[in-house]
KOLGUKOL-394234 format. One record per residue (C-alpha): residue number from 1; y, z, x. Coordinates in nm, 3 decimals. Each point is the difference from the previous one (the first is absolute). Last residue first. Layout:
BEGIN
R  resi       py       pz       px
R   NUM        Y        Z        X
...
This chain:
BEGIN
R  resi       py       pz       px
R   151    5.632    4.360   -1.917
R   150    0.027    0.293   -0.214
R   149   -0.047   -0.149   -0.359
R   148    0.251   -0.264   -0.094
R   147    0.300    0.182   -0.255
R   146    0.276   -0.145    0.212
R   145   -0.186   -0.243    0.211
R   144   -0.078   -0.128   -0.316
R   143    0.326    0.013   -0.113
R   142    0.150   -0.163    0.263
R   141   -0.207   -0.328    0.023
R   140    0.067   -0.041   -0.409
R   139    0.341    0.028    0.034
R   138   -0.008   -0.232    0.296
R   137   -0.206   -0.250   -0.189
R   136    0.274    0.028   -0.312
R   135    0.254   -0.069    0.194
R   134   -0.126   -0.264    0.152
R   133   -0.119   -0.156   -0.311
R   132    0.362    0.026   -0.117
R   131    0.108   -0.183    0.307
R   130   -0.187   -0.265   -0.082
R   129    0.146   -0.025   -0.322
R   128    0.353    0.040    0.104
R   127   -0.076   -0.275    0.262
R   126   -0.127   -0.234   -0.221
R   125   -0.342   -0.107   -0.007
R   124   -0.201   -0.335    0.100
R   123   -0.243    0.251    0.200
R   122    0.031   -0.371    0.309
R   121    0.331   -0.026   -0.029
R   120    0.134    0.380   -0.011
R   119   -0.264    0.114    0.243
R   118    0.191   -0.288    0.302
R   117    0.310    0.099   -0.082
R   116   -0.119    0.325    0.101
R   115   -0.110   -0.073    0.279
R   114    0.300   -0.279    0.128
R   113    0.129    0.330    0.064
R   112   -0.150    0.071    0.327
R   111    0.264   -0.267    0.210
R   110    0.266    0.277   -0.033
R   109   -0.230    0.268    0.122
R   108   -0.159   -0.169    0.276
R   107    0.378    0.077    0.200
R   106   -0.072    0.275   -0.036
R   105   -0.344    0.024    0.214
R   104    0.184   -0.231    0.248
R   103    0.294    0.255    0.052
R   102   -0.320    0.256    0.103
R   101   -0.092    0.225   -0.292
R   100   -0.052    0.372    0.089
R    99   -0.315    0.210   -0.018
R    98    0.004    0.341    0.108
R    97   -0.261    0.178    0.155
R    96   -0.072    0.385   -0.079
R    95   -0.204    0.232    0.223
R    94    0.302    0.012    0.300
R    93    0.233    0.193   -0.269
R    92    0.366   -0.079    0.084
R    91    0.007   -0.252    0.206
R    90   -0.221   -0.175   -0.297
R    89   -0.243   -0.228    0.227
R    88    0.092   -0.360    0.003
R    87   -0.129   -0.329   -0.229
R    86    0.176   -0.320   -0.005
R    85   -0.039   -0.245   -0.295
R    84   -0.006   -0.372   -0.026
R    83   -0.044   -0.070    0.341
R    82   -0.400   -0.193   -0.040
R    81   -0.113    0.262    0.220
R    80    0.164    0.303   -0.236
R    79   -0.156   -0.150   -0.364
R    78   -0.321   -0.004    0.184
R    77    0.040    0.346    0.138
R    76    0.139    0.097   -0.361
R    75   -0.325   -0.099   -0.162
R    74   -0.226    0.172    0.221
R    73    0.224    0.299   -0.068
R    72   -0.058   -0.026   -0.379
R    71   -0.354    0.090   -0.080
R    70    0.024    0.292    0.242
R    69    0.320    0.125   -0.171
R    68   -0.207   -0.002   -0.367
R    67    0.134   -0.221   -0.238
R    66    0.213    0.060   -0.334
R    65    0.256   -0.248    0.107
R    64    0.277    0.225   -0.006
R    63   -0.191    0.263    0.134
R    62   -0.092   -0.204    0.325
R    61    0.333   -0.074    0.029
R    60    0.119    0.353    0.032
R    59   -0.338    0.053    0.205
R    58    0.098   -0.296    0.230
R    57    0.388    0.209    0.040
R    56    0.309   -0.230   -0.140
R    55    0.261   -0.240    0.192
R    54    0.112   -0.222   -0.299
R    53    0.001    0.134   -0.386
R    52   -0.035   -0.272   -0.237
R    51   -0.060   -0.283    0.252
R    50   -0.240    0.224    0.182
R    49   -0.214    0.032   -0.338
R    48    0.029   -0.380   -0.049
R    47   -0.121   -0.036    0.383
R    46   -0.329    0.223   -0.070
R    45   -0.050   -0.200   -0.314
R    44   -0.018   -0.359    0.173
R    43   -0.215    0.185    0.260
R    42   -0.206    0.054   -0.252
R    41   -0.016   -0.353   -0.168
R    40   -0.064   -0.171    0.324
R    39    0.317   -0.139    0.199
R    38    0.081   -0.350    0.265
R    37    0.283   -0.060   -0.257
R    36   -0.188   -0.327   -0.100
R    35   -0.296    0.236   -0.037
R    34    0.194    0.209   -0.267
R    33    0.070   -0.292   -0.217
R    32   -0.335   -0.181    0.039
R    31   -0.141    0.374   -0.067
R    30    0.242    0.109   -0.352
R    29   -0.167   -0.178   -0.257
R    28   -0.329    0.136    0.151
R    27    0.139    0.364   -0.016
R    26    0.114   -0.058   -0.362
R    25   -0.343   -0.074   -0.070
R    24   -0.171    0.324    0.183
R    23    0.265    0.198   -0.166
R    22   -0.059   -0.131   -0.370
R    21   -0.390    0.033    0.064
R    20    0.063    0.390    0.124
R    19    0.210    0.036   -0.329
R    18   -0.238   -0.156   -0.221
R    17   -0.258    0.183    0.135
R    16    0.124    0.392   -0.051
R    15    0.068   -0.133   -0.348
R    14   -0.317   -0.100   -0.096
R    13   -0.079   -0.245   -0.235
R    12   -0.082   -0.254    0.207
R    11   -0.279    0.203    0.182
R    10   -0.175    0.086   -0.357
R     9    0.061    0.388   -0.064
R     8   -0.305    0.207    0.128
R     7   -0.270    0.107   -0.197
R     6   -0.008    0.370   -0.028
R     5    0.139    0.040   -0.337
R     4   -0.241   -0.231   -0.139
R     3   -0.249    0.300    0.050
R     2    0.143    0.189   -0.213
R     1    0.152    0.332    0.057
């Protein structure tokens, strides 16, 4: 192996940065939006996984998110004392808390979409395009988690 081998990969070439950039710009396209819904980013993607599938467990969410429970219950307080969510013990196993959106944590679902209106100006693509790139992100995403080494 040469030594060349070693060297790493300029910053803008590199995929893993691209992708982290991307988010990190599409996250300040999205801040005057989310602010004027009184949201941050995360709790913006807490709600969209409640809009999917409402009432679900913190780990369920947690999961969905790929963050740890601890990182998220802080979260879900906030998202709780500003009534957007409401948070109860499972009856049926006293360990798990479920998470259920509040009528005015719905009701933040209709005035969300201006988001990705909002990604479609500003990238200047279509929606089949962007869409594409989505789909190709996920399927990236998946299979490294896929063949990943034990995490």
């Amino acid at each position: 192996m040469s030594e060349e081998s070693n060297i790493p990969v300029p910053l803008e070439d590199q995929l893993c940065f691209a992708i982290y950039s991307a988010g990190i710009a599409i996250q300040r396209l999205y801040k005057p939006l989310l602010t004027k819904l009184g949201l941050t980013y995360p709790q913006y993607l807490v709600l969209n996984v409640l809009w999917e599938q409402n009432t679900q467990s913190v780990g369920q969410i947690a999961d969905r998110l790929a963050l740890e429970s601890s990182t998220l219950t802080p979260l879900l307080k906030r998202l709780e004392s500003s009534g957007m969510v409401r948070r109860e013990r499972n009856p049926d196993n006293e360990r798990q808390v479920l998470i259920t959106l509040t009528p005015a944590g719905l009701a933040l679902r209709d005035q969300a979409g201006c988001l990705g209106a909002a990604l479609l100006q500003a990238s200047g693509q279509s929606p089949d395009a962007l869409a594409d790139l989505n789909s190709k992100t996920k399927q990236l995403r998946d299979l490294i988690y896929q063949n990943g080494v034990d995490w």
